[in-house]
Biopython code that builds the backbone (N, CA, C, O; Angstrom):
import numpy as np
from Bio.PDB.StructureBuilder import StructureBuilder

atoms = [
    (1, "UNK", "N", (161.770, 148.266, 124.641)),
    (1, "UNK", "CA", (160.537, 148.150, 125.390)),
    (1, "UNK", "C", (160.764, 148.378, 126.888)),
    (1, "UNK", "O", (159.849, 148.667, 127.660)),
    (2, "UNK", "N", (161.657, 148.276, 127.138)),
    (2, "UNK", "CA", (161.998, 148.154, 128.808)),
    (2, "UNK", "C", (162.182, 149.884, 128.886)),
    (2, "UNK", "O", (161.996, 150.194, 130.062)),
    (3, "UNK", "N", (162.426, 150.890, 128.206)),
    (3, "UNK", "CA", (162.335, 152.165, 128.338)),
    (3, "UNK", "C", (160.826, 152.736, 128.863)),
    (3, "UNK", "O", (160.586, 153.683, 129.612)),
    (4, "UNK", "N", (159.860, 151.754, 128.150)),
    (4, "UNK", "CA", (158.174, 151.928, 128.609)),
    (4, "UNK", "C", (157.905, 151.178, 129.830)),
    (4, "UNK", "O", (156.725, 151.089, 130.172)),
    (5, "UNK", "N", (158.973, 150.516, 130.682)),
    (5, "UNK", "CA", (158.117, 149.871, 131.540)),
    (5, "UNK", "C", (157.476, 150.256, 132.825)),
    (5, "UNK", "O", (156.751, 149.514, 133.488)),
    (6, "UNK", "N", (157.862, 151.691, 133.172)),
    (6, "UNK", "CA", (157.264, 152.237, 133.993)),
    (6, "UNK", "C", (155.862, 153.015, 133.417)),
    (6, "UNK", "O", (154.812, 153.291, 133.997)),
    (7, "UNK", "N", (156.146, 153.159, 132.541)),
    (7, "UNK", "CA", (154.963, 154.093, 131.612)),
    (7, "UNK", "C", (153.846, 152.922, 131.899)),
    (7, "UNK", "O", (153.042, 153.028, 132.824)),
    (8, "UNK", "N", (153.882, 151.744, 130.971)),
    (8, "UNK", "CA", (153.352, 150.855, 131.399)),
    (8, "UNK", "C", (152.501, 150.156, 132.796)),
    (8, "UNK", "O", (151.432, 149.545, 132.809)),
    (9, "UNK", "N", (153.331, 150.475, 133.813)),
    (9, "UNK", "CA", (152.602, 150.113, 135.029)),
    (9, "UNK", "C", (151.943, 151.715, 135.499)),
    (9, "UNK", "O", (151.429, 151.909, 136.601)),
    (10, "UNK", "N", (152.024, 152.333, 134.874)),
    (10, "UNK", "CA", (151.245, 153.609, 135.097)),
    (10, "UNK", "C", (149.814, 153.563, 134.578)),
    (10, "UNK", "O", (148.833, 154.037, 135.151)),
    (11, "UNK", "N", (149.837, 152.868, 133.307)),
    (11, "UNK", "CA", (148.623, 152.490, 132.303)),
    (11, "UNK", "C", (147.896, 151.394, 133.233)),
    (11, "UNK", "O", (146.717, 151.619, 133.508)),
    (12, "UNK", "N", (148.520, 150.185, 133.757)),
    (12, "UNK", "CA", (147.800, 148.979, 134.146)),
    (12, "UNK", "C", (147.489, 150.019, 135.863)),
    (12, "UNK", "O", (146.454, 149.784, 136.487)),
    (13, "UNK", "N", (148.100, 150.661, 136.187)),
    (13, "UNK", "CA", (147.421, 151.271, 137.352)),
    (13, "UNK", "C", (145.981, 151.765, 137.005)),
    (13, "UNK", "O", (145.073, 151.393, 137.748)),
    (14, "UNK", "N", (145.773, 152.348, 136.237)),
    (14, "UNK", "CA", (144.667, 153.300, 135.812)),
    (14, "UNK", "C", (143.363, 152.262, 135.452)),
    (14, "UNK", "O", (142.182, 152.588, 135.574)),
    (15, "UNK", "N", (143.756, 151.198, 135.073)),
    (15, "UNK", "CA", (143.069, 150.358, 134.357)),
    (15, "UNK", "C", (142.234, 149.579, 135.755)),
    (15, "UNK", "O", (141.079, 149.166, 135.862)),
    (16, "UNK", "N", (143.631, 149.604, 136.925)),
    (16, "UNK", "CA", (143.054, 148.882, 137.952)),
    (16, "UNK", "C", (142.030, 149.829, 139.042)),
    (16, "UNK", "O", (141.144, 149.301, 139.714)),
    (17, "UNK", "N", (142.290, 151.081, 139.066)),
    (17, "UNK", "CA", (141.575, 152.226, 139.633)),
    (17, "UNK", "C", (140.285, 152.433, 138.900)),
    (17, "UNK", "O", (139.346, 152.949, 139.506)),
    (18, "UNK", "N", (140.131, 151.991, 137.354)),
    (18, "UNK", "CA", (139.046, 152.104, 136.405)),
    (18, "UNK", "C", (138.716, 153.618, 136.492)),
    (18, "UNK", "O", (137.556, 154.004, 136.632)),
    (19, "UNK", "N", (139.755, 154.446, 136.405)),
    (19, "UNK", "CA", (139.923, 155.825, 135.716)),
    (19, "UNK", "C", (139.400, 156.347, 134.472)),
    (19, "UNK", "O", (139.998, 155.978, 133.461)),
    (20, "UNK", "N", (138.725, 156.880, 134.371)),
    (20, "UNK", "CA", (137.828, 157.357, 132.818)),
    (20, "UNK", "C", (139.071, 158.061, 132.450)),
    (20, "UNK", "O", (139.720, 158.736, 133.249)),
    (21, "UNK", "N", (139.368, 157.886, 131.262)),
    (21, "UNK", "CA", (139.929, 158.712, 131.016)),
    (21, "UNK", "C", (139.894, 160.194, 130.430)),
    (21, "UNK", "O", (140.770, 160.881, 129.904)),
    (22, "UNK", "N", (138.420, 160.451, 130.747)),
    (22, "UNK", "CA", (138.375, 162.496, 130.838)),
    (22, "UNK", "C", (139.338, 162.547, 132.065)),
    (22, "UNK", "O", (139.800, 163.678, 132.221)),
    (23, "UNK", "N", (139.775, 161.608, 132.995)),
    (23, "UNK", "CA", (140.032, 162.355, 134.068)),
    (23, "UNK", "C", (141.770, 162.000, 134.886)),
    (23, "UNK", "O", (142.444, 162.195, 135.898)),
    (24, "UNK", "N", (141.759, 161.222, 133.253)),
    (24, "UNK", "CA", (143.620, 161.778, 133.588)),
    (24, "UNK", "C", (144.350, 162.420, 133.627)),
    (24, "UNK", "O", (143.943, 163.362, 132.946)),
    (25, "UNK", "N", (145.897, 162.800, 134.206)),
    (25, "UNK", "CA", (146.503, 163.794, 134.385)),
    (25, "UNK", "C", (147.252, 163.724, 133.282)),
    (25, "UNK", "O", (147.361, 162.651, 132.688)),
    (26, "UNK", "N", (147.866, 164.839, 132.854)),
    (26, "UNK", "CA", (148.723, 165.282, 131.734)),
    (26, "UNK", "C", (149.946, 164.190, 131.601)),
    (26, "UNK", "O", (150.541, 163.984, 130.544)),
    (27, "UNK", "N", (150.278, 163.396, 133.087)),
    (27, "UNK", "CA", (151.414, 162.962, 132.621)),
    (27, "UNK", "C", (151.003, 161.400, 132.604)),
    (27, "UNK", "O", (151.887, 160.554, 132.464)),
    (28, "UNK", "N", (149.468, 160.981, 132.768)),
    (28, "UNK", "CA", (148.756, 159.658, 132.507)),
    (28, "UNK", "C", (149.204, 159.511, 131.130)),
    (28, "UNK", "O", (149.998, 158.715, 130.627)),
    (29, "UNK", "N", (148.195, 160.896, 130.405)),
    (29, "UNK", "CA", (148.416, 160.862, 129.050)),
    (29, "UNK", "C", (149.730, 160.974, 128.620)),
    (29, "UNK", "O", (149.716, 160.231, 127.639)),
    (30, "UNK", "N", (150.819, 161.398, 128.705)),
    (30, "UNK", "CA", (152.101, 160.971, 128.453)),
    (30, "UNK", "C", (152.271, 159.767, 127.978)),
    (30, "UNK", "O", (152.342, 159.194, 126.891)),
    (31, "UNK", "N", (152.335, 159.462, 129.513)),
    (31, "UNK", "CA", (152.399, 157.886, 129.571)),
    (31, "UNK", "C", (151.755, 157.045, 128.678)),
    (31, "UNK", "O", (152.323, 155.976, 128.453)),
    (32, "UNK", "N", (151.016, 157.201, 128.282)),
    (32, "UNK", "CA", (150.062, 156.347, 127.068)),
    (32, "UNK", "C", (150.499, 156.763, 125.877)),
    (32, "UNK", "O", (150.550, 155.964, 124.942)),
    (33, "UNK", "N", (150.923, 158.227, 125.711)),
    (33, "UNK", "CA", (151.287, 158.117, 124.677)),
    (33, "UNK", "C", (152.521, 157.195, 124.050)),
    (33, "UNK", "O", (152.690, 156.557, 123.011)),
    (34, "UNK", "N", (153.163, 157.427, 125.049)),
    (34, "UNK", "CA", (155.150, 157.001, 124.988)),
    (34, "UNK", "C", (154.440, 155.666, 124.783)),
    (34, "UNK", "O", (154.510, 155.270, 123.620)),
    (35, "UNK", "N", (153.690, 154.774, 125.733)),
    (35, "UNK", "CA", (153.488, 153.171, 125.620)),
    (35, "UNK", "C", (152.704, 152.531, 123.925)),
    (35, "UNK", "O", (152.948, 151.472, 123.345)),
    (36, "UNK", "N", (151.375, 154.076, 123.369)),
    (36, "UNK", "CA", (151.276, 153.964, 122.167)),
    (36, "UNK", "C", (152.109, 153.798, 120.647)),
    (36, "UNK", "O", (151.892, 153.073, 119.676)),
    (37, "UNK", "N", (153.255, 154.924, 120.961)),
    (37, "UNK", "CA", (154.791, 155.352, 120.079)),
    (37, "UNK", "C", (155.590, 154.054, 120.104)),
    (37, "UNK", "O", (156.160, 153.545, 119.139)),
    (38, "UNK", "N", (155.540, 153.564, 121.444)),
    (38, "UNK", "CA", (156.509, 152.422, 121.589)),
    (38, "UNK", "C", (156.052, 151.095, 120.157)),
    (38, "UNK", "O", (156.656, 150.682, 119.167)),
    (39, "UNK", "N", (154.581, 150.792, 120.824)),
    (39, "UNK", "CA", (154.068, 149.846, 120.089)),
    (39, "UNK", "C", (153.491, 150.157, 118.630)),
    (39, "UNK", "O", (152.871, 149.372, 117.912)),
    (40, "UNK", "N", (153.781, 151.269, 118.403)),
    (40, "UNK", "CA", (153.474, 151.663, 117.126)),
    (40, "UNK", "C", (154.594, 151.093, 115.808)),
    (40, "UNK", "O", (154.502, 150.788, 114.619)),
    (41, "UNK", "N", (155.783, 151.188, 116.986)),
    (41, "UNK", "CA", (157.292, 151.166, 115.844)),
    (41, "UNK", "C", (157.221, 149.375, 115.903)),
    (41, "UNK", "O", (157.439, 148.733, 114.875)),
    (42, "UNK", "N", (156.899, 148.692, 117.202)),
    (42, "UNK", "CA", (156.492, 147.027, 116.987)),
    (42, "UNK", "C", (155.715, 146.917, 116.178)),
    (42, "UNK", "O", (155.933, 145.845, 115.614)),
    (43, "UNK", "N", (154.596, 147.582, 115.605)),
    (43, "UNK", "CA", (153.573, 147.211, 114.645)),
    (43, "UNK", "C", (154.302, 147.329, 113.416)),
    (43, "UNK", "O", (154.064, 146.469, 112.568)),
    (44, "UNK", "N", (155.147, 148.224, 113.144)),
    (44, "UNK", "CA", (155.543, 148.864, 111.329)),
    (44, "UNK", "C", (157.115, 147.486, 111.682)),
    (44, "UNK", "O", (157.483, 146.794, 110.732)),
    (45, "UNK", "N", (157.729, 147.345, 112.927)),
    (45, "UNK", "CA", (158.542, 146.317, 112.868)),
    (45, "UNK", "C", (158.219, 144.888, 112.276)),
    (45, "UNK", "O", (158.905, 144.219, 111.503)),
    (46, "UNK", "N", (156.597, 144.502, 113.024)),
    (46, "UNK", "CA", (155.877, 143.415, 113.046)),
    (46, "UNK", "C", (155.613, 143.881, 111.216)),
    (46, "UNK", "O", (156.312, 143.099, 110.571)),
    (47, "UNK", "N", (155.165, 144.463, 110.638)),
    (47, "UNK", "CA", (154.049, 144.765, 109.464)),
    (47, "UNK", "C", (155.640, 144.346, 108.556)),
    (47, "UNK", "O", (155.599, 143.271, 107.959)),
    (48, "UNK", "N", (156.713, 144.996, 108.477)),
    (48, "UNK", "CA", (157.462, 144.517, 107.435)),
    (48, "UNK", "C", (158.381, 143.577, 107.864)),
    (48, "UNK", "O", (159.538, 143.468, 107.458)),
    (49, "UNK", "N", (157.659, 142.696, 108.954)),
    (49, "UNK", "CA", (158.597, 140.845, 109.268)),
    (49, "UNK", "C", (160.257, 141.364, 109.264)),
    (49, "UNK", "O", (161.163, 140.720, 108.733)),
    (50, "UNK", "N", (160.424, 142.644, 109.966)),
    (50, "UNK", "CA", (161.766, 142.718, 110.335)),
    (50, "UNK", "C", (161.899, 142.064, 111.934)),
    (50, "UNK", "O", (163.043, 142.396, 112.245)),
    (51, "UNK", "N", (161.494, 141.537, 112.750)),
    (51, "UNK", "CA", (161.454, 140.720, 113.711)),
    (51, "UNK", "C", (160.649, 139.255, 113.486)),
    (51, "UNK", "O", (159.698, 139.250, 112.704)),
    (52, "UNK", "N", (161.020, 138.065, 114.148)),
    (52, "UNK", "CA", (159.968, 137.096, 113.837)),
    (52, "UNK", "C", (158.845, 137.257, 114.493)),
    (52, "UNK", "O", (159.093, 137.814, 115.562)),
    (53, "UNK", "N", (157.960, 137.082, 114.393)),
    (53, "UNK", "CA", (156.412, 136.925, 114.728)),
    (53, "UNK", "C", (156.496, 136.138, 116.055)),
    (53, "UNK", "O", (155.963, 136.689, 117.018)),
    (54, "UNK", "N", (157.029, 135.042, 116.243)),
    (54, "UNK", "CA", (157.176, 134.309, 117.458)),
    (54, "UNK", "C", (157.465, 134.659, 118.254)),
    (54, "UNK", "O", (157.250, 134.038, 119.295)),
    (55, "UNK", "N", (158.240, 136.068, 118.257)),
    (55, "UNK", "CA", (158.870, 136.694, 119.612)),
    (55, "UNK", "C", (157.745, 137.961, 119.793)),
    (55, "UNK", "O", (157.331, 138.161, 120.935)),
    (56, "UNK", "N", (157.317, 138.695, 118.844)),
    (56, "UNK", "CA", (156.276, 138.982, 119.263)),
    (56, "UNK", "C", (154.972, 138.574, 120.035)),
    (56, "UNK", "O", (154.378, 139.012, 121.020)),
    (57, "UNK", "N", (154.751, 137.300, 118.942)),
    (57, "UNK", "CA", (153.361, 136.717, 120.206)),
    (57, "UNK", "C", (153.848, 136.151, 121.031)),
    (57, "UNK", "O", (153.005, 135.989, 121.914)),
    (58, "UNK", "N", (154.932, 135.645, 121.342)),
    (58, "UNK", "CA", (154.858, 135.369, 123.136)),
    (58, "UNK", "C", (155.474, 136.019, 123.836)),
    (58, "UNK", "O", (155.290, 135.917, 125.049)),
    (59, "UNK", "N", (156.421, 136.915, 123.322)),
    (59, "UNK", "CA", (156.242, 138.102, 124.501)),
    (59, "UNK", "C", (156.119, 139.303, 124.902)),
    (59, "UNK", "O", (156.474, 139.934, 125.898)),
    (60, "UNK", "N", (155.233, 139.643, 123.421)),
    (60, "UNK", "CA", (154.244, 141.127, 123.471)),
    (60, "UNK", "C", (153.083, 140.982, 123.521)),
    (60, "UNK", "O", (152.378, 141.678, 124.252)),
    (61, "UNK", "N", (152.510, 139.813, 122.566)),
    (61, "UNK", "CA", (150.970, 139.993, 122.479)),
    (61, "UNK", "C", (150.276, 140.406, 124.079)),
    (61, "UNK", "O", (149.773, 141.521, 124.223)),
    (62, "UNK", "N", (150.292, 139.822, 124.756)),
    (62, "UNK", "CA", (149.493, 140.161, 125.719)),
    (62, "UNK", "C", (150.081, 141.312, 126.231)),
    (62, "UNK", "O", (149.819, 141.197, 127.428)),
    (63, "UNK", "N", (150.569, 142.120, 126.132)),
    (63, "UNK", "CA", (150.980, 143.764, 126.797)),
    (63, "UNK", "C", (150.436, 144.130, 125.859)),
    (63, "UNK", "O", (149.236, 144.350, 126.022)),
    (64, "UNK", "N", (150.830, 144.295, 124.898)),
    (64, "UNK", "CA", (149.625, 144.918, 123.203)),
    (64, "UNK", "C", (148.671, 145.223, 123.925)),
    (64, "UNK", "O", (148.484, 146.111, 124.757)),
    (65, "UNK", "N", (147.523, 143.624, 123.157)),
    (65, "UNK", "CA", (146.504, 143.642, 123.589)),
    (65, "UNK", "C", (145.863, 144.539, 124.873)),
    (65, "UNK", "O", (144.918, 145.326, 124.836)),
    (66, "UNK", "N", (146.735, 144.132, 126.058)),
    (66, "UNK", "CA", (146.096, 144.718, 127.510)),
    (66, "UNK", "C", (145.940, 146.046, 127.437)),
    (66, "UNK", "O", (144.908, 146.696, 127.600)),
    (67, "UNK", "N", (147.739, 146.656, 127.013)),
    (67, "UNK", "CA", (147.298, 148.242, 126.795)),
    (67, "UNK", "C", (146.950, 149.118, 125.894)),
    (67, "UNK", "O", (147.146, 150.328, 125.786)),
    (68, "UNK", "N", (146.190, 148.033, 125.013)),
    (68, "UNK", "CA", (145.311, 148.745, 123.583)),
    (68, "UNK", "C", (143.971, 148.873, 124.360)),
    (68, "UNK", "O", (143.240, 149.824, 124.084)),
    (69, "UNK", "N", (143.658, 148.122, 125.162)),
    (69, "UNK", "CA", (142.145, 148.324, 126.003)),
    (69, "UNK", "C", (142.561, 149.581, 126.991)),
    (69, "UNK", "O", (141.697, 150.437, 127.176)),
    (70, "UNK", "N", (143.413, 149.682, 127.419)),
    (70, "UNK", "CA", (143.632, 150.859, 127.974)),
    (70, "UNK", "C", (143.556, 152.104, 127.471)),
    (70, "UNK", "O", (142.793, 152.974, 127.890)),
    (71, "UNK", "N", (144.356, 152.224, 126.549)),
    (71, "UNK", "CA", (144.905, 153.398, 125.437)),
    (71, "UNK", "C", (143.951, 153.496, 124.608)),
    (71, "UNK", "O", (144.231, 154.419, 123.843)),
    (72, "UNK", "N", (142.892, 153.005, 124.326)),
    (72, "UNK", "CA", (142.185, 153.260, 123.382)),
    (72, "UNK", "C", (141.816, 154.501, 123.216)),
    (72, "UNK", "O", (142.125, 155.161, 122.224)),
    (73, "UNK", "N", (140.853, 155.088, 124.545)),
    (73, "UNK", "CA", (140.705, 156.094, 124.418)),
    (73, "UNK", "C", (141.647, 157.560, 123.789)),
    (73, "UNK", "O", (141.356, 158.532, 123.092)),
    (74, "UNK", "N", (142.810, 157.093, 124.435)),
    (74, "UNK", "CA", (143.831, 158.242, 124.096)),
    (74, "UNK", "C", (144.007, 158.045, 122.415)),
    (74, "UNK", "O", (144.289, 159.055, 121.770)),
    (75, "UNK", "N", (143.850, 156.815, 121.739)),
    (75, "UNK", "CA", (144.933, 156.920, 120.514)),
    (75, "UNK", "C", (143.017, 157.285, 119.687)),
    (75, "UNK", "O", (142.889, 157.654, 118.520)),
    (76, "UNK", "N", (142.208, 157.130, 120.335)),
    (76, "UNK", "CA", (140.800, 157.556, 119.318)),
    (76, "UNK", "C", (140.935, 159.057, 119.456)),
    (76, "UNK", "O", (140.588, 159.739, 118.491)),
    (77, "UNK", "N", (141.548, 159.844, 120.895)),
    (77, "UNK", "CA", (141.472, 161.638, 120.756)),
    (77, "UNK", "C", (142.715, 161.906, 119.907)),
    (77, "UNK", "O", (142.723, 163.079, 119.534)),
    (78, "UNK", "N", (143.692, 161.252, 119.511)),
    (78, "UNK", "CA", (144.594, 161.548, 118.655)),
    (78, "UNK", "C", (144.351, 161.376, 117.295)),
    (78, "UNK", "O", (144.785, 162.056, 116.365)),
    (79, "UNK", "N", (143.524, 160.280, 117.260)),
    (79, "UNK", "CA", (143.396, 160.255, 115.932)),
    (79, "UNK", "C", (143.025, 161.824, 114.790)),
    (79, "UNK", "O", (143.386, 162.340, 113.731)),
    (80, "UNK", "N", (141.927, 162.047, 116.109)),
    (80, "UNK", "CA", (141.097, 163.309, 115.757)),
    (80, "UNK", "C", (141.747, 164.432, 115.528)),
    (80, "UNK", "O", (141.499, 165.216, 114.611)),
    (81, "UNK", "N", (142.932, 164.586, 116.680)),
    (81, "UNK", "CA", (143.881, 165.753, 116.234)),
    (81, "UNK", "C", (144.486, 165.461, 115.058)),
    (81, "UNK", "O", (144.301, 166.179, 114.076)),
    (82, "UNK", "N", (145.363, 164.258, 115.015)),
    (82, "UNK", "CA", (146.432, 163.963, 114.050)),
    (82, "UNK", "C", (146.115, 163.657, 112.609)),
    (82, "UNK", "O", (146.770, 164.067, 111.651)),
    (83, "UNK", "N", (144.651, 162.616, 112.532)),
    (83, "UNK", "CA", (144.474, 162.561, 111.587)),
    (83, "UNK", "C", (144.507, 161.186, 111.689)),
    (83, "UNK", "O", (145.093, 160.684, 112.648)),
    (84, "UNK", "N", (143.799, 160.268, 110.584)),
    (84, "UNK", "CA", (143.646, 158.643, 110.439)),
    (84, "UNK", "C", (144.879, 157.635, 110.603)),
    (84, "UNK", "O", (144.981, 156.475, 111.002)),
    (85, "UNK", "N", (145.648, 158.467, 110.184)),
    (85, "UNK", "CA", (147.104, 157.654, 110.060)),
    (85, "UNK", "C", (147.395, 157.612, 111.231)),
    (85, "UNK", "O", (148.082, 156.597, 111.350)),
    (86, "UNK", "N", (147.265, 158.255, 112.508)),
    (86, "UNK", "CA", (148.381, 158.406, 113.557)),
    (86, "UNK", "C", (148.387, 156.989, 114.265)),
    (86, "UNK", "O", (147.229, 156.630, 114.476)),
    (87, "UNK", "N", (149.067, 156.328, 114.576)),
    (87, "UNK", "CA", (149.032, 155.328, 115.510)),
    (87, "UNK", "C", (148.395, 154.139, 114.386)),
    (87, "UNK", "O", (147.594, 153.271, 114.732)),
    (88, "UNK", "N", (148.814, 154.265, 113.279)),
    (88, "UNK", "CA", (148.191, 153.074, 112.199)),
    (88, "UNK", "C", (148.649, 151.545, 112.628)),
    (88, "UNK", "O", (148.091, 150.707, 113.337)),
    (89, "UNK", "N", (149.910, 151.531, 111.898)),
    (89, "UNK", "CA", (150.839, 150.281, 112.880)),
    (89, "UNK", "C", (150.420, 149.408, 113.884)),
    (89, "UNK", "O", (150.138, 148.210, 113.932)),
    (90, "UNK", "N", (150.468, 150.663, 114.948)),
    (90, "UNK", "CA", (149.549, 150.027, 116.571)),
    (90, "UNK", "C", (147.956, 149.426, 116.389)),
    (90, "UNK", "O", (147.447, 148.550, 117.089)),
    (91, "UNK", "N", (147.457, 149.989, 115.499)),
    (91, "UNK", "CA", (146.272, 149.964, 115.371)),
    (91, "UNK", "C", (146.137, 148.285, 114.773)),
    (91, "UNK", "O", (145.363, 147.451, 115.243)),
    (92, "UNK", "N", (147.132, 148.048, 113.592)),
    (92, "UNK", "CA", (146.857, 147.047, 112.524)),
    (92, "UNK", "C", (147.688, 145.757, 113.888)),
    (92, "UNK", "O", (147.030, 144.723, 114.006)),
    (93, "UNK", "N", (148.795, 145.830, 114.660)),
    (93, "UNK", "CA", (149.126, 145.125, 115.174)),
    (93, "UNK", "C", (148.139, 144.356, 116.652)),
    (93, "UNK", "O", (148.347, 143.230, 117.105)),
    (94, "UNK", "N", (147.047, 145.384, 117.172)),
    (94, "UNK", "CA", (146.425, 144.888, 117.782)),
    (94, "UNK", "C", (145.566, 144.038, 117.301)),
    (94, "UNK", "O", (145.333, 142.974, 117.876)),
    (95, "UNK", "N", (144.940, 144.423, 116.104)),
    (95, "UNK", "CA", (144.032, 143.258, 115.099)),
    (95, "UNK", "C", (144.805, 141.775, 115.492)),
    (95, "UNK", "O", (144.387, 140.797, 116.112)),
    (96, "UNK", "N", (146.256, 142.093, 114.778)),
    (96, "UNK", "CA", (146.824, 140.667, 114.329)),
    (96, "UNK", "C", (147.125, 140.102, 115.831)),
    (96, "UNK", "O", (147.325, 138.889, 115.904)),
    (97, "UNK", "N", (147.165, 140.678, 116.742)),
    (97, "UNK", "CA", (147.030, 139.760, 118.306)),
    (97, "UNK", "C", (146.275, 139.617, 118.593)),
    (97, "UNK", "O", (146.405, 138.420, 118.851)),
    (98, "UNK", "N", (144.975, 139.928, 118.946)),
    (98, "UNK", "CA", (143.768, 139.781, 119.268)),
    (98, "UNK", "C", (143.763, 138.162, 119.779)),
    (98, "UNK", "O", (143.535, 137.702, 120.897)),
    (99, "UNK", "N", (144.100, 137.500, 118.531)),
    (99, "UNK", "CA", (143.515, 135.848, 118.603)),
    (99, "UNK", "C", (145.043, 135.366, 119.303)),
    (99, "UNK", "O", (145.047, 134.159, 119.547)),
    (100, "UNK", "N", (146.084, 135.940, 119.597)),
    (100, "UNK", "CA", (147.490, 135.650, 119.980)),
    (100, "UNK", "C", (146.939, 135.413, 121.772)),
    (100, "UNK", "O", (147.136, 134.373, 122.400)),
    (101, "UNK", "N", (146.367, 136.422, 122.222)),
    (101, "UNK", "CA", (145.905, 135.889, 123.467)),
    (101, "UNK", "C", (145.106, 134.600, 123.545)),
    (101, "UNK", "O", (145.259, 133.385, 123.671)),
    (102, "UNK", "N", (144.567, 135.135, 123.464)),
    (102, "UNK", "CA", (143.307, 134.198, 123.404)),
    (102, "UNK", "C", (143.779, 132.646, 122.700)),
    (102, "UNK", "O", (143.066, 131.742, 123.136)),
    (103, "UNK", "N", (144.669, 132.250, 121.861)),
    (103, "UNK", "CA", (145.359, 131.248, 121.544)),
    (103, "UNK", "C", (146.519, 131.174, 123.045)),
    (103, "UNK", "O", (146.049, 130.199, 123.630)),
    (104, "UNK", "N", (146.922, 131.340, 123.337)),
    (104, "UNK", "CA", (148.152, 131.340, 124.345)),
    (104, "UNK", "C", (148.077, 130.259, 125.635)),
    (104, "UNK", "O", (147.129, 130.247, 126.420)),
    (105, "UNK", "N", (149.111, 129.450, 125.714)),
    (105, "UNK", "CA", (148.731, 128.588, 126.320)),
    (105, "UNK", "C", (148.502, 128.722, 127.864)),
    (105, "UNK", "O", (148.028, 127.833, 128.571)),
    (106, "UNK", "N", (148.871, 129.857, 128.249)),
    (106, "UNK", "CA", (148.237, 130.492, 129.714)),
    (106, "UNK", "C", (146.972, 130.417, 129.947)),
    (106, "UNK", "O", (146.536, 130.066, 131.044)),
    (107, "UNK", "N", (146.246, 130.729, 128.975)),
    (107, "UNK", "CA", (144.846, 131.254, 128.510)),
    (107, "UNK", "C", (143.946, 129.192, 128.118)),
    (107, "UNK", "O", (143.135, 128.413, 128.619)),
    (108, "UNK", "N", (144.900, 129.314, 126.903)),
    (108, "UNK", "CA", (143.911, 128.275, 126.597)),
    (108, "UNK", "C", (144.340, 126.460, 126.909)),
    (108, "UNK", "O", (143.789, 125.437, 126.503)),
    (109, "UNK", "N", (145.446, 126.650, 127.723)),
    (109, "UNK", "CA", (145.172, 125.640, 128.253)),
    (109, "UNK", "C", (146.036, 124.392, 127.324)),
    (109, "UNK", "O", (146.079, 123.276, 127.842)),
    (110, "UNK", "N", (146.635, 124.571, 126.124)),
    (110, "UNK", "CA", (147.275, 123.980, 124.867)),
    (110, "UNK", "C", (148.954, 124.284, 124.906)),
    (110, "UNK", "O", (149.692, 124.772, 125.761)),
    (111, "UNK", "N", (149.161, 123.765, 123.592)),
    (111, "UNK", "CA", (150.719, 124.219, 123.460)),
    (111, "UNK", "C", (150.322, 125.212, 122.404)),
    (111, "UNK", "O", (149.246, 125.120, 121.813)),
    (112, "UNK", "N", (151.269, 126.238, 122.153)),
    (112, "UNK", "CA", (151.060, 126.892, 121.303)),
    (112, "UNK", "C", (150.664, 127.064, 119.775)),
    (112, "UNK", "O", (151.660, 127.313, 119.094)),
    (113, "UNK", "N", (149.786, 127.017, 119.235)),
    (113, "UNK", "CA", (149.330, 126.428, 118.126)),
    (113, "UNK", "C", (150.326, 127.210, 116.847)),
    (113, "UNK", "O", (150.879, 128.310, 116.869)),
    (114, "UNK", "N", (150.291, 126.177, 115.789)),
    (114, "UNK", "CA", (151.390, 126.637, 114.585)),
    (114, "UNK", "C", (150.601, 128.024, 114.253)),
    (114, "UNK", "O", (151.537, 128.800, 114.444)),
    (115, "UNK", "N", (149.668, 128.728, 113.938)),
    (115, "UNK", "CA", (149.348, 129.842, 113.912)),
    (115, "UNK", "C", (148.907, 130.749, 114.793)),
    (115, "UNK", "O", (148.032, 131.526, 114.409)),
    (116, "UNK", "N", (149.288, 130.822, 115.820)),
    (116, "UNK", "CA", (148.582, 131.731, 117.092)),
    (116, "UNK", "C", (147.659, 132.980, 117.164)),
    (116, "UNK", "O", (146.913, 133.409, 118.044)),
    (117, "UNK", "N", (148.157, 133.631, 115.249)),
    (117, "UNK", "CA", (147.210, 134.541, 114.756)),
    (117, "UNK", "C", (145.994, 134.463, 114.108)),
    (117, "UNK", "O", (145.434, 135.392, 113.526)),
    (118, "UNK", "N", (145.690, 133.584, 114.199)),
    (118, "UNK", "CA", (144.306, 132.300, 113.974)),
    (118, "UNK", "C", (143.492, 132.393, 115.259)),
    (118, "UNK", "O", (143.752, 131.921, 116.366)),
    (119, "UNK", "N", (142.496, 133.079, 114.874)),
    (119, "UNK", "CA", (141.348, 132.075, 115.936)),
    (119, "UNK", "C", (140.458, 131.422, 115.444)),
    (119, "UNK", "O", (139.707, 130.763, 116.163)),
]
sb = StructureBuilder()
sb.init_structure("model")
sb.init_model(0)
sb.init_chain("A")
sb.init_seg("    ")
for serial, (resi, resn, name, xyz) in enumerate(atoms, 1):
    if name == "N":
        sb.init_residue(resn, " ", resi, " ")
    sb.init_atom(name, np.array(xyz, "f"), 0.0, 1.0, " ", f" {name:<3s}", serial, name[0])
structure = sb.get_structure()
């Protein structure tokens, strides 16, 4: 993950400029892609419990999450090229965080609850 982390602050730049994305540059979209690819192989990692879950939600969920609101756009024009499957993984792993934020004790104020993928 630390290979994406510039990619990454390239994405949360864009997000903070509130950049449409018709109107990114070739190497925005890069960048989203590489940060999509990244979290794609965490999702099929996450999907067959070859990592624990615990190290995921506390210290991916919220990058997920953040740059799935970002990337969206890009991984919905890929879909279209690539086809339904592309970016599946990423897709199924943002579901299962969703409630990982939003449970998190930054956020809600608790200790971390025994299911964090629960809301």
């Amino acid at each position: 993950m630390e290979k994406i982390r510039e990619d990454r602050r390239v994405l949360y730049s864009l997000r903070d400029a509130k950049k449409p994305y018709d109107t990114w540059s070739e190497a925005e979209r890069t960048a989203a892609d590489r940060v999509c690819r990244w979290f794609d192989v965490l999702g099929l990692l996450d999907s067959l419990k070859l990592l624990d879950r615990r190290i995921i939600d506390r210290f991916y969920a919220i990058p997920v999450v953040e740059l799935w609101e970002i990337c969206e756009p890009h991984v919905l024009s890929q879909l279209e090229i690539r086809g339904r499957s592309h970016f599946w993984e990423l897709r199924q792993l943002v579901q299962q965080l969703q409630c990982v934020k939003k449970n998190h004790p930054a956020f809600s104020s608790t200790k971390w609850p025994w299911h964090p993928r629960k809301c």
